[in-house]
C-alpha positions, 0 to 999 in steps of 0.5 A: 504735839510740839509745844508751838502746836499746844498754844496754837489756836488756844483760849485762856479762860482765868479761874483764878481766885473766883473760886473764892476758896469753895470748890461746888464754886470752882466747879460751876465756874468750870462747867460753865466755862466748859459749855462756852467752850464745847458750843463754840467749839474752840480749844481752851485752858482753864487757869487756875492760881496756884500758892502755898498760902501759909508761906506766901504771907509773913506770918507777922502779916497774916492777921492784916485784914486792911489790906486787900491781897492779903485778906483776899489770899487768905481767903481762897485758900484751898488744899491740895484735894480741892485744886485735884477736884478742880483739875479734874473737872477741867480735864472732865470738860475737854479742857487743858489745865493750866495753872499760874505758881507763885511760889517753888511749893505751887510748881511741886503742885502743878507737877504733882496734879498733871498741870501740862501749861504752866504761866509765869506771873508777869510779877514774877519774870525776874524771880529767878528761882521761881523761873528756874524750878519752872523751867526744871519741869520742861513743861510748856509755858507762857510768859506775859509781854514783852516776855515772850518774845524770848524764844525759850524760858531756858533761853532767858535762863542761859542768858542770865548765867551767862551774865552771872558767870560774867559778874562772879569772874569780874568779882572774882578779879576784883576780889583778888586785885583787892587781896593783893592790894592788902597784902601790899599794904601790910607788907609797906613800911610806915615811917 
């Protein structure tokens, strides 16, 4: 199945954070998701969020439980055996996996778990890294608008090179224009 074929027709039902870090949780929320899905008979992902939570938040931000994201990312934190629960349940209900990675850590773990669609944070199109170690899987990916009018992940990242490669011969030529200037300089007389 090409790629194009993988999104045609698909429903993206979000697990996310709802699990609220409790697998029995997760589960229902999958069986339920799953008997919508078979009743309707539609293909459908359930996505899941995926981040190494104790590098996620600063470690001098941890203990901040004013504010919200960081409490609630705290909160729902799951090891690597609850997510595989969860993504076999998934598969169990005639379900693709899908995941959302927020971080190079979560895409070894989408990797790792078998996760064959990975989607890319609209907070994280310009994370280049991020992009770029999604992209190294050559998995099947979705990107929020106005992003996906882009044809290829891979396109997008050949063309930041490309304008990378640009910026570093122009730093290059300014870096040697401003040697030659300082050796001019230290070679002139002072009167």
């Amino acid at each position: 199945m090409n790629h194009r074929d993988l999104f045609e027709d698909l429903f993206v039902l979000e697990l996310a954070n709802n699990h609220w870090g409790r697998v029995d949780r997760g589960l229902e929320i999958i069986r339920q998701h799953s008997r919508i899905v078979r009743f309707n008979n539609v293909r459908a992902a359930i996505k899941l969020q995926f981040r190494d939570v104790d590098n996620f938040i600063h470690k001098d931000f941890r203990d901040r439980h004013d504010v919200r994201y960081i409490k609630k990312t705290l909160d729902t934190k799951m090891s690597k055996d609850d997510y595989a629960t969860l993504i076999a349940a998934v598969k169990k209900a005639s379900c693709i996996p899908m995941a959302t990675p927020f971080d190079e850590a979560s895409v070894d773990l989408c990797v790792e778990l078998g996760i064959p669609i990975i989607k890319i944070a609209s907070s994280d199109m310009n994370d280049w890294v991020l992009l770029e170690k999604i992209a190294a899987t050559k998995r099947p990916n979705c990107r929020p608008l106005p992003y996906d009018r882009v044809d290829t992940l891979e396109s997008r990242l050949q063309n930041r090179r490309i304008n990378q490669e640009r910026l570093e011969s122009h730093e290059r030529t300014a870096s040697h224009q401003r040697q030659r200037y300082i050796r001019w300089h230290s070679t002139r007389r002072r009167y």
